[in-house]
C-alpha angles and dihedrals in degrees: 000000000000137000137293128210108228124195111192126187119309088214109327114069092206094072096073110121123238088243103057092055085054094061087040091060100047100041114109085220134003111217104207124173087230110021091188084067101035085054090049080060096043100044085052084065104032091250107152097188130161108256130204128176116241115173145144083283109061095012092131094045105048097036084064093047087055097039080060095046094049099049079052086061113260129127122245129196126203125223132174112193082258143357124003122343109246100027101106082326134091116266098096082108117049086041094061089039088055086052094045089055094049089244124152113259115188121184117213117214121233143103124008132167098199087067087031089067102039095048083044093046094072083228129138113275100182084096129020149146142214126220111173114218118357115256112247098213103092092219096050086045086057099051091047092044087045094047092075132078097180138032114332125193122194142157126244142171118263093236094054102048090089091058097042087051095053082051097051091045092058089050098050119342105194100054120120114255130177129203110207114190133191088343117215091003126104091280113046128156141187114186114184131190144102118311090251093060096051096055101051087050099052093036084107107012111060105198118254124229125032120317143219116187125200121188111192119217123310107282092243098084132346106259097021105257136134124040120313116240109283115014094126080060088056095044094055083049093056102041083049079059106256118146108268092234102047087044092055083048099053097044087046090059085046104049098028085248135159101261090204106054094038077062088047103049082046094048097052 
């Protein structure tokens, strides 16, 4: 009785763990996002459970049908396409409804590409942060890529990479970045360089496949402390009564700054 957080392979199907066919196997029904995809996983390893669909599109229902399933006695397992559930994928629900019933919830280890990429980046690891998929909007990109001040990981869609790293590039050209591409399948890739470069190499070649960007600490300094350059320029500007923003913005054109954490050193 309870559920079971299941992570299945991010590309490689060799990668799932023991544990988690076992649970598999044991589990009364399997909820999937795709079950034709979660069947091509389990065929590969003889496993005949019971699969229901659970997605962003019936999250509240269904989480309630397998709450219900689970107080009457029976085992459920977990599953997201690829990866962990939760993580940029559904599964929030049915977790917290776990929690709300007082029913066991139990999380498996295994592949995530999240950690694949990071570890692959050549970047530091000691502090990160994970963003999920990139925002669209430029102005919201700017705020989530100028909010850390180490190592940030984040998803993205192949035919926008080349967008997100102009953008980056504005911001700080000369932060690492790593494009990590169909991790752990035939064609992986993992380009590193400095913002500028990529995207000078992507401008006209969007990257195939699915993609994890890492971008590496703000080139100002290698794990992001101290003052950027000229915050004591946007603070004359201020005190001279020009909007904070649009202060940051101006000495950022001048310097070759990073807009966003001049405002939020500013800010702070």
């Amino acid at each position: 009785m309870g559920l079971v957080v299941c992570p299945t392979p991010i590309g490689n199907l060799e990668d799932v763990t023991l544990r988690v066919l076992a649970a598999l196997r044991d589990a009364d029904v399997v909820a999937c996002e795709d079950t034709r995809r979660t069947r091509t996983l389990l065929d590969r390893y003889g496993v005949g459970a019971k699969l229901v669909s659970y997605h962003e599109h019936n999250e509240e229902a269904r989480s309630a049908e397998l709450v219900e399933r689970m107080r009457a006695g029976e085992s459920v397992a977990l599953v997201s396409d690829a990866g962990m559930p939760l993580v940029s994928d559904p599964g929030y629900v049915l977790v917290r409804a776990c929690v709300a019933a007082g029913l066991p919830v139990e999380v498996l280890p295994g592949p995530s590409a999240a950690l694949a990429a990071l570890v692959a980046s050549a970047l530091p690891a000691d502090r990160w942060r994970f963003a999920g998929f990139l925002p669209r909007k430029a102005g919201e990109l700017r705020r989530v890529l100028g909010e850390s001040g180490s190592t940030l990981v984040a998803f993205e869609s192949p035919r926008r990479v080349p967008a997100t790293l102009v953008v980056a590039a504005e911001e700080d050209p000369e932060r690492q970045v790593a494009v990590c591409r169909e991790l752990t399948k035939v064609h992986e890739e993992v380009v590193r360089g400095s913002a500028a470069e990529l995207a000078r190499r992507y401008a006209d070649a969007p990257p195939r496949g699915e993609v994890v960007l890492v971008f590496g600490p703000p080139s100002a300094g290698e794990d992001g402390d101290g003052p950027p350059p000229g915050l004591d320029q946007v603070r004359r500007l201020v005190d001279a009564g020009a909007k904070p923003r649009v202060a940051a913005q101006v000495v950022a054109e001048l310097t070759g700054g990073s807009a966003n954490r001049l405002y939020a050193a500013l800010t702070e």
